[in-house]
MDAnalysis code that builds the backbone (N, CA, C; Angstrom):
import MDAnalysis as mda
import numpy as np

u = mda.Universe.empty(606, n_residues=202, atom_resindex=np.repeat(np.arange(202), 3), trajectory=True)
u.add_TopologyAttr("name", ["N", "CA", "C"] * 202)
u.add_TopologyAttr("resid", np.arange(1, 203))
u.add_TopologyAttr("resname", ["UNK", "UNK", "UNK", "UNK", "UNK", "UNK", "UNK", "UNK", "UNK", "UNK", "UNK", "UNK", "UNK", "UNK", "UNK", "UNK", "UNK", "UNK", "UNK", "UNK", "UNK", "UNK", "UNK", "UNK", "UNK", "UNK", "UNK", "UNK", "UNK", "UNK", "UNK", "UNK", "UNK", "UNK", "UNK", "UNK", "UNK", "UNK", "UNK", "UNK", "UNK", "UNK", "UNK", "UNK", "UNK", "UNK", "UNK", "UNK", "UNK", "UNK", "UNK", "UNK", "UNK", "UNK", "UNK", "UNK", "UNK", "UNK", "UNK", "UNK", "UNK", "UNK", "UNK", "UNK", "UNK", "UNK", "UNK", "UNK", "UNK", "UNK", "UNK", "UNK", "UNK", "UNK", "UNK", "UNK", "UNK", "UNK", "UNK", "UNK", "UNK", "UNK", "UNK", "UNK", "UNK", "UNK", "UNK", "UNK", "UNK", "UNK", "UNK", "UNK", "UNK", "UNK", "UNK", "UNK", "UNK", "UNK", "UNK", "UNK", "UNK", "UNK", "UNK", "UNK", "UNK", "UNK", "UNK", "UNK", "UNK", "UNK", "UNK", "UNK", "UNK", "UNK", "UNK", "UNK", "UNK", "UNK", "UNK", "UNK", "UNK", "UNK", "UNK", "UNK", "UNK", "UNK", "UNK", "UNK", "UNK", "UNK", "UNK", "UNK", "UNK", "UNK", "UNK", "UNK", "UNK", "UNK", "UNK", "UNK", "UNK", "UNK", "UNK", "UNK", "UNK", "UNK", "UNK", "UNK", "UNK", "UNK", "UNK", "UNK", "UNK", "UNK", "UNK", "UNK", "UNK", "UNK", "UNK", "UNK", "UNK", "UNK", "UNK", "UNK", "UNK", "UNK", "UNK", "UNK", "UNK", "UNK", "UNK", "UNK", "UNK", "UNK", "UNK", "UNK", "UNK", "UNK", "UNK", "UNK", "UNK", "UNK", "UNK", "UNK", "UNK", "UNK", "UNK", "UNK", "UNK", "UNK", "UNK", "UNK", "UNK", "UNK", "UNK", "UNK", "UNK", "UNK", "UNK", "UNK", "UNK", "UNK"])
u.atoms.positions = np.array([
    [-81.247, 127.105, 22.615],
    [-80.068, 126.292, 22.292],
    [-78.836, 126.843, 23.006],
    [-78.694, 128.245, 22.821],
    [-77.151, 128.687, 23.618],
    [-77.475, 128.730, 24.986],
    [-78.837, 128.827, 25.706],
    [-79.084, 128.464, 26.800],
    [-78.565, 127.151, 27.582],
    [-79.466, 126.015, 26.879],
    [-78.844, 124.836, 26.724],
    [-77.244, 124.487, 27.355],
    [-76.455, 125.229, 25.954],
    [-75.145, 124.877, 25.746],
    [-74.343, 125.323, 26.800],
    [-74.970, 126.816, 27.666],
    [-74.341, 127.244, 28.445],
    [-74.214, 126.758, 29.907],
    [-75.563, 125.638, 29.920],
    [-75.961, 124.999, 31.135],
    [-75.173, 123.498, 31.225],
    [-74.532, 123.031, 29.499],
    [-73.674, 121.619, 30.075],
    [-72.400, 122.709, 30.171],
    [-72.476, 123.526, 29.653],
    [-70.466, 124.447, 30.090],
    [-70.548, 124.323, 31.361],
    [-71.582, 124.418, 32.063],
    [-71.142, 125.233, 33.858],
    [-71.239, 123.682, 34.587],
    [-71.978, 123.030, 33.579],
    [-71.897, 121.250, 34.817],
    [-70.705, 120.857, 34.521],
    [-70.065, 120.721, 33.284],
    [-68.720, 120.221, 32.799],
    [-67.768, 121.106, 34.039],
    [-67.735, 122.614, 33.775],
    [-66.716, 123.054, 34.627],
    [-67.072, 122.780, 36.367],
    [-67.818, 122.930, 36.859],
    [-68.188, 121.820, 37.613],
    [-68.101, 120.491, 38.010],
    [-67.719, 119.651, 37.323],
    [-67.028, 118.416, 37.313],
    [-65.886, 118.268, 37.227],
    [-64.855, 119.488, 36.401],
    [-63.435, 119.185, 36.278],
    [-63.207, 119.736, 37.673],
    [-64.055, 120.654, 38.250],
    [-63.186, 121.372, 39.579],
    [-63.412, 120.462, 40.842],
    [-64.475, 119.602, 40.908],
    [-64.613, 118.836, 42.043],
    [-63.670, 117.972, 42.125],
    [-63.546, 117.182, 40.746],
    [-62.540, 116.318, 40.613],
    [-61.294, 116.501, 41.127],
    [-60.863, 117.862, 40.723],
    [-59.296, 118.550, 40.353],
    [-58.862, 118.424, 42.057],
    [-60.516, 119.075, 43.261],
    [-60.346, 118.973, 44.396],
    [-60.190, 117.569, 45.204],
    [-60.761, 116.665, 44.697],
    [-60.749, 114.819, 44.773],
    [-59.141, 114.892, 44.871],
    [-58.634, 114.965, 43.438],
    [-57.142, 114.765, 43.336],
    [-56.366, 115.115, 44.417],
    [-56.555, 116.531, 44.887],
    [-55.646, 117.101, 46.072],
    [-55.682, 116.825, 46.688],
    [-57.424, 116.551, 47.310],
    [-57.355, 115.898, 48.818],
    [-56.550, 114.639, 48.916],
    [-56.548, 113.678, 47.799],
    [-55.807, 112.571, 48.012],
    [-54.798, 112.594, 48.048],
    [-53.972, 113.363, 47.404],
    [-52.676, 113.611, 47.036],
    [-51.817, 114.083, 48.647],
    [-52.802, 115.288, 49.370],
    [-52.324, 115.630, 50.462],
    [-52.893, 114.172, 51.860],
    [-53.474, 113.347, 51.465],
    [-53.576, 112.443, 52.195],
    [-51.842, 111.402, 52.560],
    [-52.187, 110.923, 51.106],
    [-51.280, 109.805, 50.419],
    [-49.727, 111.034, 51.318],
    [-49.863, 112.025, 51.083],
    [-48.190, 112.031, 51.894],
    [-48.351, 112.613, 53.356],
    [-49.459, 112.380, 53.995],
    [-49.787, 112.482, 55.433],
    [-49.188, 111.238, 55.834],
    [-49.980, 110.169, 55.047],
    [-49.799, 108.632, 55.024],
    [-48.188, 108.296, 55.160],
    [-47.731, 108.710, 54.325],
    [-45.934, 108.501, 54.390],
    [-45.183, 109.152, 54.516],
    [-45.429, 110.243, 55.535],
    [-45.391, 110.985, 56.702],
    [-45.117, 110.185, 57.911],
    [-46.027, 109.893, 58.022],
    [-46.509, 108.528, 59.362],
    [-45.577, 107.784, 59.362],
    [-45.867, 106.866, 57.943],
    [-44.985, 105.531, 58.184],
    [-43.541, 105.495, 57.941],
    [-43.151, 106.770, 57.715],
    [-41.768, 107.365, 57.485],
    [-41.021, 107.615, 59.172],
    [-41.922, 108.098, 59.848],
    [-41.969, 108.069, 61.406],
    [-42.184, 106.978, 61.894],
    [-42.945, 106.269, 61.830],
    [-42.841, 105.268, 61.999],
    [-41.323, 104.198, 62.598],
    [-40.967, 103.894, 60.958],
    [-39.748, 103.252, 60.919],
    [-38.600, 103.831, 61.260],
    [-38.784, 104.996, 61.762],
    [-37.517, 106.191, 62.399],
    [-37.640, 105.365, 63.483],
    [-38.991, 105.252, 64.049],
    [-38.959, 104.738, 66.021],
    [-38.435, 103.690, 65.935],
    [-38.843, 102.889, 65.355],
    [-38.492, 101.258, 64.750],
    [-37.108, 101.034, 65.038],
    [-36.167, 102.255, 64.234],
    [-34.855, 101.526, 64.219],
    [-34.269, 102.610, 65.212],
    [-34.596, 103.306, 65.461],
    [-34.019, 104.097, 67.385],
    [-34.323, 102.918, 68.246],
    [-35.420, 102.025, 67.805],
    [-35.779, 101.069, 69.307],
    [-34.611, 100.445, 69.122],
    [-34.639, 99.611, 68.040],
    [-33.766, 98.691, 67.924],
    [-32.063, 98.901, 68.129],
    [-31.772, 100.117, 67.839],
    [-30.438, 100.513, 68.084],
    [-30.127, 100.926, 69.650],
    [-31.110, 101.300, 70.394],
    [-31.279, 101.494, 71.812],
    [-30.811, 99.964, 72.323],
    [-31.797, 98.954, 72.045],
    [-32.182, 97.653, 72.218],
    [-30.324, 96.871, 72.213],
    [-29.868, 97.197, 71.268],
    [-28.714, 97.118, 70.778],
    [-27.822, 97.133, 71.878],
    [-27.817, 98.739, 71.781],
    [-26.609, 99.307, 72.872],
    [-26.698, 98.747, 74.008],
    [-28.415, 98.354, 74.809],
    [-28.347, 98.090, 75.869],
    [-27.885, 96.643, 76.205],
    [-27.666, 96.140, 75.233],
    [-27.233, 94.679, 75.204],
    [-25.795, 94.944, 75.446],
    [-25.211, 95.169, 74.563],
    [-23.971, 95.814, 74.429],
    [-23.665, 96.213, 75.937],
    [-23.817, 97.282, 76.428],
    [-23.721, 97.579, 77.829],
    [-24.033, 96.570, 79.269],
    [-24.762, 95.668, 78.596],
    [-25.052, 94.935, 79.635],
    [-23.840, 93.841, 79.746],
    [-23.450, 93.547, 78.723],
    [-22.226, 92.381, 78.395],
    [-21.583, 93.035, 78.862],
    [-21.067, 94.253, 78.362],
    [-20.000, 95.078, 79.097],
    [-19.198, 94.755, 80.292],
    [-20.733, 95.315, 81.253],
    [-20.985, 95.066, 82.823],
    [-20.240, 93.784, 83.319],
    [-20.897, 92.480, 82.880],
    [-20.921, 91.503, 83.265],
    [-19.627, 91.110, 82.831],
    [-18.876, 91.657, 81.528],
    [-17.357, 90.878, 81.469],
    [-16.387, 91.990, 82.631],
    [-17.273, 92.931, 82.597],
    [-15.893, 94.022, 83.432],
    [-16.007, 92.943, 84.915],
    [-17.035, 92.956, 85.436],
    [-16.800, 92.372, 86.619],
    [-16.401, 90.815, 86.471],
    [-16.510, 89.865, 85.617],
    [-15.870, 88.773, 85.398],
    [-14.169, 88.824, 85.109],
    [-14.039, 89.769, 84.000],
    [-12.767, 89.704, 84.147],
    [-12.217, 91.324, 84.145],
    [-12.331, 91.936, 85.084],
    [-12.241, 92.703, 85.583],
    [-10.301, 92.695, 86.129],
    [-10.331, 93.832, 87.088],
    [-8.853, 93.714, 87.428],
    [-8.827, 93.627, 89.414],
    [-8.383, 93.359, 89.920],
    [-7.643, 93.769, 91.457],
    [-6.364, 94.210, 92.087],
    [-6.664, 95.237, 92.574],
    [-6.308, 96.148, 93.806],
    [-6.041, 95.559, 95.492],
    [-4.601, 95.737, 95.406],
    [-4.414, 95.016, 96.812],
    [-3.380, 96.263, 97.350],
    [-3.566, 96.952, 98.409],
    [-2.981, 98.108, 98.848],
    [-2.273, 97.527, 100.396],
    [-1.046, 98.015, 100.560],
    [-0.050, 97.454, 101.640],
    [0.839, 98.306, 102.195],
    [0.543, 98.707, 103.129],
    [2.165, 99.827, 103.930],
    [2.945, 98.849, 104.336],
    [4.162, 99.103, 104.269],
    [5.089, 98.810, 104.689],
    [6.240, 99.920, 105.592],
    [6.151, 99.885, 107.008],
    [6.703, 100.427, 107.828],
    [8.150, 100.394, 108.289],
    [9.146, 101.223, 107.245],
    [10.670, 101.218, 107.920],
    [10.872, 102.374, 108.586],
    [10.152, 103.132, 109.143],
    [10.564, 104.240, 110.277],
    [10.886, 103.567, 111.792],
    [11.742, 104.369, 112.123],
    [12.122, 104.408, 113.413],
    [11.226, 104.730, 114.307],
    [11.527, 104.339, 115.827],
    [10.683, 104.787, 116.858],
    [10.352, 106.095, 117.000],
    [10.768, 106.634, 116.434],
    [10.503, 108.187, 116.722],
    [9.511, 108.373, 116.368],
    [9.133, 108.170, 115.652],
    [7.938, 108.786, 113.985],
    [6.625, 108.227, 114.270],
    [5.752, 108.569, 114.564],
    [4.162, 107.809, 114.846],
    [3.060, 108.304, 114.112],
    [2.094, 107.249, 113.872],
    [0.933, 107.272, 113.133],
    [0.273, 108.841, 113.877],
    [0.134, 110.089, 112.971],
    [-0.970, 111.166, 113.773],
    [-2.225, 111.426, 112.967],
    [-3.052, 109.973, 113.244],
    [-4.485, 109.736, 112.577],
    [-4.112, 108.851, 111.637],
    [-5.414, 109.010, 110.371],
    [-5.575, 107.716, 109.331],
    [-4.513, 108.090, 107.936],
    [-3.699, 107.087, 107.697],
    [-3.355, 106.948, 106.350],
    [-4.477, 107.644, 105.187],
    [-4.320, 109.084, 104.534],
    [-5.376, 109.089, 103.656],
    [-4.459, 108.633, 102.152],
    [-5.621, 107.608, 101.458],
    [-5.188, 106.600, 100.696],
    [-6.204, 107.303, 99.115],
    [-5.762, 107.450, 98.084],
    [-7.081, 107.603, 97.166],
    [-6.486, 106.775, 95.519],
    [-7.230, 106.468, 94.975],
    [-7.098, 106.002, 93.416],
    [-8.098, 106.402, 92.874],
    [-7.249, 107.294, 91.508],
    [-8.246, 108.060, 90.421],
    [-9.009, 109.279, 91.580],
    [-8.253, 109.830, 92.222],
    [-9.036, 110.728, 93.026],
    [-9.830, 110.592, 94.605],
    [-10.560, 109.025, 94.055],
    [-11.534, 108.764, 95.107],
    [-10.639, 108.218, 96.480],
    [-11.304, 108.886, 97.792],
    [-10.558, 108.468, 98.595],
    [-11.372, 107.453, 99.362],
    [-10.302, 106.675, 99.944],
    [-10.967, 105.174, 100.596],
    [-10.369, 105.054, 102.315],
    [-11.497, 104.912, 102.927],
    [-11.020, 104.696, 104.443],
    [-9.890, 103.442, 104.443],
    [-9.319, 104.268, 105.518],
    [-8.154, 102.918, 105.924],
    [-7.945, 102.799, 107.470],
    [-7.574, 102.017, 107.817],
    [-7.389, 101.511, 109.313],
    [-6.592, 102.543, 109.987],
    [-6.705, 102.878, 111.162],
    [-5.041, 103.360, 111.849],
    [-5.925, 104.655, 112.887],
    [-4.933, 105.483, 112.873],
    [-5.252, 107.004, 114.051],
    [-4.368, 106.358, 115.386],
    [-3.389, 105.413, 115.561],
    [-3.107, 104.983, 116.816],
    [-1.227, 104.611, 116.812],
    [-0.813, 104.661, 117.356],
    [0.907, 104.443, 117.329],
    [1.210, 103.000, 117.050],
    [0.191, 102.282, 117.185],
    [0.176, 100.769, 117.117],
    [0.975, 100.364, 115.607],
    [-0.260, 100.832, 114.861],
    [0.366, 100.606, 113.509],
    [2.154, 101.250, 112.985],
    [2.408, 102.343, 113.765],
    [3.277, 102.553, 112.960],
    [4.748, 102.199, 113.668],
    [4.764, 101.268, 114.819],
    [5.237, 100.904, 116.233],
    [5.390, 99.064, 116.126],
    [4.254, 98.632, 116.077],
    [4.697, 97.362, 116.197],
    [4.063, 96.649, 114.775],
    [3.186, 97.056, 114.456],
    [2.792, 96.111, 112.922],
    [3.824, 97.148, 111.854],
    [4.591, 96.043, 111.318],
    [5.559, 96.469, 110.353],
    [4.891, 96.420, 108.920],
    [4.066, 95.516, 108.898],
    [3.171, 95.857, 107.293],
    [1.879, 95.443, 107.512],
    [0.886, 95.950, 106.805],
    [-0.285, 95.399, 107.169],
    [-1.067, 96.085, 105.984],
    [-2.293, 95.467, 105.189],
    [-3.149, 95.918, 104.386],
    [-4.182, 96.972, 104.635],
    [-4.107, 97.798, 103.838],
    [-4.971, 99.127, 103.845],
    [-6.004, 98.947, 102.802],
    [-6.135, 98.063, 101.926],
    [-7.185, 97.676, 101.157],
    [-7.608, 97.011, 99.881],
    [-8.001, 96.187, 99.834],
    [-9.012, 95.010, 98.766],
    [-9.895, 95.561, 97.642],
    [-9.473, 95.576, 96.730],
    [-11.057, 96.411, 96.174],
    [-10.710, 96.078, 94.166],
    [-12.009, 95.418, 93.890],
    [-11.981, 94.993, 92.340],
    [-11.991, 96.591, 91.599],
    [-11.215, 96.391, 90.600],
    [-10.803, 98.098, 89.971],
    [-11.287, 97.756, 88.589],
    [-11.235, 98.571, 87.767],
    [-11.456, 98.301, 85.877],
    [-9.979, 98.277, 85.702],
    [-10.039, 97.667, 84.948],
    [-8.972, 97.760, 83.697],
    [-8.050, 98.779, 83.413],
    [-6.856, 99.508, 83.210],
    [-6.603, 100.698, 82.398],
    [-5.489, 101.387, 83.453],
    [-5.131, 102.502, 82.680],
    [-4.196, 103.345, 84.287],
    [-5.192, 103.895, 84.981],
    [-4.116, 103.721, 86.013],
    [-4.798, 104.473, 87.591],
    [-3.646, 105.260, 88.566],
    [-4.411, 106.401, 88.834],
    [-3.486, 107.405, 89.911],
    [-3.702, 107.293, 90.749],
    [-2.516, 107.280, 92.119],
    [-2.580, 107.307, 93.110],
    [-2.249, 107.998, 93.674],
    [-2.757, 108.496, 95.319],
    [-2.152, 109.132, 96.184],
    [-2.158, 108.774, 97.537],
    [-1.068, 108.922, 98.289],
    [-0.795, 108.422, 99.626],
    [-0.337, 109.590, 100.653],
    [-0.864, 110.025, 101.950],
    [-0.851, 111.168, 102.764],
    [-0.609, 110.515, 103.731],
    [0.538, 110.679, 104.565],
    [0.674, 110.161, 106.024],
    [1.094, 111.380, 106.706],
    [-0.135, 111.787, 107.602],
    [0.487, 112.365, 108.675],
    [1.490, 111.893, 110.106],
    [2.757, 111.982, 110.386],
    [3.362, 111.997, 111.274],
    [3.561, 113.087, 112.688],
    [4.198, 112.591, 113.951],
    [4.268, 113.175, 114.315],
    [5.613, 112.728, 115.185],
    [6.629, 113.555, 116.154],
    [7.644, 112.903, 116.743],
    [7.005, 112.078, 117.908],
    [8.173, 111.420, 118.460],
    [8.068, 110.323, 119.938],
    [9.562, 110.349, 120.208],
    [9.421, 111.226, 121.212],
    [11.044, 111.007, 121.723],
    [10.475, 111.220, 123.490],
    [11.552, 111.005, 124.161],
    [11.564, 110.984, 125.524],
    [12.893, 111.549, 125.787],
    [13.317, 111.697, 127.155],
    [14.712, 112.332, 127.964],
    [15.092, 113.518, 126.583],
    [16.362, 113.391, 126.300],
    [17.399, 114.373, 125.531],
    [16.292, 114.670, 124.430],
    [15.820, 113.687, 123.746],
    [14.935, 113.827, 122.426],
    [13.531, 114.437, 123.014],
    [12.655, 114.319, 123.752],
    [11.180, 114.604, 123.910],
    [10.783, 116.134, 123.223],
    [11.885, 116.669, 122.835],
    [11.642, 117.917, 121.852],
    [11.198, 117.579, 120.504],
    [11.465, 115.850, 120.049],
    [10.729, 115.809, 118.443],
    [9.086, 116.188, 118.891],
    [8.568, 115.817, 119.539],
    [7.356, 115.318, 120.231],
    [6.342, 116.750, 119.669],
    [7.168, 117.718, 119.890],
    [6.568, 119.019, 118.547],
    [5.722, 118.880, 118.013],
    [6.230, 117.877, 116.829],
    [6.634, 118.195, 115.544],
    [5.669, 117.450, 115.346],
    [4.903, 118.020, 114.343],
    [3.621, 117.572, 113.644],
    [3.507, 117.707, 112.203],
    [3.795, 116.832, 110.795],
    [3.975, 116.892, 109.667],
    [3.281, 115.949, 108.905],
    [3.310, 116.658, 107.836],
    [2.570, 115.355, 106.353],
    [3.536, 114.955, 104.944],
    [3.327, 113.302, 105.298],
    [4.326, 113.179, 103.810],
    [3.518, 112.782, 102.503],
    [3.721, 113.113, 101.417],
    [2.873, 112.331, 100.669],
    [3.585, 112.155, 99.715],
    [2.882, 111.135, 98.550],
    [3.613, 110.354, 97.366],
    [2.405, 110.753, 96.437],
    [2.509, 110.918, 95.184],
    [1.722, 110.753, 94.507],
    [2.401, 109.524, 93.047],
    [1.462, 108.587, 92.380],
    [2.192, 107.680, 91.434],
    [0.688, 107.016, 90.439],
    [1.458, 106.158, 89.852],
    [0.576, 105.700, 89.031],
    [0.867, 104.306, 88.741],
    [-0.130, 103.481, 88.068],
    [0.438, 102.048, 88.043],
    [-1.225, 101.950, 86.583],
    [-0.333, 100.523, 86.240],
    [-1.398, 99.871, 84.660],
    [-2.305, 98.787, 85.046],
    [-3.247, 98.560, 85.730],
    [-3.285, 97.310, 85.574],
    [-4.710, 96.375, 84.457],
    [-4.008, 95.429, 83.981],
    [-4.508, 94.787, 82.951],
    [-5.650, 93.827, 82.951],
    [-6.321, 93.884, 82.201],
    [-7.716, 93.327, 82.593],
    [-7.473, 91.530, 83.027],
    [-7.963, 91.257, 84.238],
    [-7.252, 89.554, 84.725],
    [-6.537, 89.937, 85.530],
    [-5.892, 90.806, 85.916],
    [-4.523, 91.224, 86.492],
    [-4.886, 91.352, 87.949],
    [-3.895, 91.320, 89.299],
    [-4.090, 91.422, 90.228],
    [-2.903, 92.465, 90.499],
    [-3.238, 93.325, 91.388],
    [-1.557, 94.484, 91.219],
    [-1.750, 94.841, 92.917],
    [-0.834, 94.337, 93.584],
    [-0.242, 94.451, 94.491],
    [0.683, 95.679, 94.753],
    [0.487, 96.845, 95.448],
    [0.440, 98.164, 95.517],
    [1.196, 98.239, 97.332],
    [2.852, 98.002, 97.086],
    [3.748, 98.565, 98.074],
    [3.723, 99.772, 98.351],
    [3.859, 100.429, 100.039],
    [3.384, 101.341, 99.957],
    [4.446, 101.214, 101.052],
    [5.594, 101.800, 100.809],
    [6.782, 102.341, 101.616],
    [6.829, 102.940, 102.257],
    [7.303, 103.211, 103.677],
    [7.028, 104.522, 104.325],
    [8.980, 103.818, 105.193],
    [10.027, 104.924, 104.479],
    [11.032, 104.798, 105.206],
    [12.031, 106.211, 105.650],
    [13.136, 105.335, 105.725],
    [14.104, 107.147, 106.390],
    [14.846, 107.664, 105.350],
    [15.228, 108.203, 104.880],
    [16.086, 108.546, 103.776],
    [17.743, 109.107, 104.814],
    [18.243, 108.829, 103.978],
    [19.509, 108.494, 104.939],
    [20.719, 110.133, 104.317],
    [21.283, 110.368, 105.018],
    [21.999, 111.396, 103.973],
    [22.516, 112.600, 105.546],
    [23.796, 113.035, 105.419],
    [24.213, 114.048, 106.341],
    [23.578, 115.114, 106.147],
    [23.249, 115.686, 107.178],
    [22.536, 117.306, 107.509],
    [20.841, 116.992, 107.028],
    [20.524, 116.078, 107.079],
    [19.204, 115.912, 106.809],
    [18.460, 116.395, 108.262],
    [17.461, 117.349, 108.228],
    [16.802, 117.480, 109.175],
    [15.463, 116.063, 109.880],
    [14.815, 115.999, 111.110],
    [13.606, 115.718, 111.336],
    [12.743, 115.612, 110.466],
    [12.218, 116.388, 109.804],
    [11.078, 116.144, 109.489],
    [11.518, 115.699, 107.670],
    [12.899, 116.031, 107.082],
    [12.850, 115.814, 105.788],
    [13.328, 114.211, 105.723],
    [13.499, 113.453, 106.698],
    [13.889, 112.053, 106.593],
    [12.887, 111.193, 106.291],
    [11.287, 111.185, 106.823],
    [10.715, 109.737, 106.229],
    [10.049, 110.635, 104.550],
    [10.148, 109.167, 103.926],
    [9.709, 109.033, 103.083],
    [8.987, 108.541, 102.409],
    [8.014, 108.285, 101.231],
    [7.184, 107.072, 100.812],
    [7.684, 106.840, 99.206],
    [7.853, 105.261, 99.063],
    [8.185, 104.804, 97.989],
    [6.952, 103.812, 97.624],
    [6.890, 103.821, 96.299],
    [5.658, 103.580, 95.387],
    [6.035, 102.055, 94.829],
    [5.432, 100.884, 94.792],
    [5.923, 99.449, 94.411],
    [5.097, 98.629, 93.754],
    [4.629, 99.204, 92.825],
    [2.627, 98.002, 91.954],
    [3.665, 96.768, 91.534],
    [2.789, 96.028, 91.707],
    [3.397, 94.773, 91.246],
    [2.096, 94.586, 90.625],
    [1.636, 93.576, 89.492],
    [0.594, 93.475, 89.021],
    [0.939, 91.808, 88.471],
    [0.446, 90.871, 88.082],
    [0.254, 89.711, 87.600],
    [-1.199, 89.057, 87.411],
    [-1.142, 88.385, 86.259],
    [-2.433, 87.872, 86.247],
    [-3.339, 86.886, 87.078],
    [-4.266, 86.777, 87.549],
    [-4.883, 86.432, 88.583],
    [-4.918, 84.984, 88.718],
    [-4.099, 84.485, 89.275],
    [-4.265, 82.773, 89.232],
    [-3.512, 82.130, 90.487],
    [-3.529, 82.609, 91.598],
    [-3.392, 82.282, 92.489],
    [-2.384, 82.234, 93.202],
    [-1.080, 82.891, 92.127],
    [0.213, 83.306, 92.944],
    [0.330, 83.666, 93.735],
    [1.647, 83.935, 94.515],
    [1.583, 84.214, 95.899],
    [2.796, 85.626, 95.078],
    [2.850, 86.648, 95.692],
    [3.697, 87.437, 95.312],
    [4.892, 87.735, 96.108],
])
């Protein structure tokens, strides 16, 4: 009989422990499981917020260049015969510098204004800078400017507004004043004009 009794004790404890192990394994399943699908719906809504932005960015794009802004760049030449182009106008906005026409006496001699450059810009402020190297032109009594080899520059800034077209005077004159030397007379004066884009003439 206590034989017996001792043989359902060890099947009973035997049954609660397999079980007890049933339970765990499931238990450590069930949060493997939502683990997963917890990851899952993390990717889910990174896609979708990616998905998002890139929309977002893409409109962006397409209104900046729709209504975007323009850049119209212009010297205007009041120096005297003396003073000649020595190489290219270096021209830059926001840093970047942009080729411009010239290296020849032509420009700074017989074309009195002429465009240095076209170019669609963003929106917002923008810095500028303007470098003209000069050099003299004299003949008989004067052929001693002929030396003289110098750089003037301007640095400025201008707003222009999204729609906007900004027309960017670019002065190059004498400054007038007793005891002024050669080389401290030309100068450059800075002129944005900006208006919204509709076909004015400025």
């Amino acid at each position: 009989m206590t034989r017996t009794f001792s043989i359902v004790l060890c099947l009973l404890f035997l049954f609660c422990t397999q079980k007890q192990a049933f339970s765990e394994e499931d238990g450590n399943f069930n949060k493997q499981l939502m683990d997963v699908e917890n990851e899952v719906n993390d990717l889910k809504e990174r896609f979708f917020k990616s998905k998002a932005t890139l929309r977002l960015l893409k409109e962006s794009i397409v209104q900046g260049a729709v209504q975007g802004a323009k850049a119209k760049v212009r010297v205007r030449n009041k120096l005297g015969s003396g003073y000649v182009l020595d190489g290219n106008i270096q021209f830059s906005i926001d840093g970047i510098d942009f080729p411009t026409q010239g290296g020849d006496d032509v420009m700074l001699s017989e074309q009195k204004e002429y465009e240095i450059l076209d170019k669609e810009i963003t929106p917002g402020q923008h810095s500028i800078e303007v470098k003209v190297s000069l050099r003299g032109n004299g003949s008989g009594l004067f052929s001693y400017i002929n030396k003289y080899s110098f750089t003037v520059n301007r640095v400025g800034a201008f707003i222009a507004k999204q729609g906007d077209e900004c027309q960017l005077i670019i002065e190059l004159y004498e400054k007038k004043g007793f005891g002024l030397s050669f080389l401290d007379k030309p100068q450059i004066s800075f002129e944005p004009r900006c208006r919204p884009i509709s076909g004015t003439e400025f």
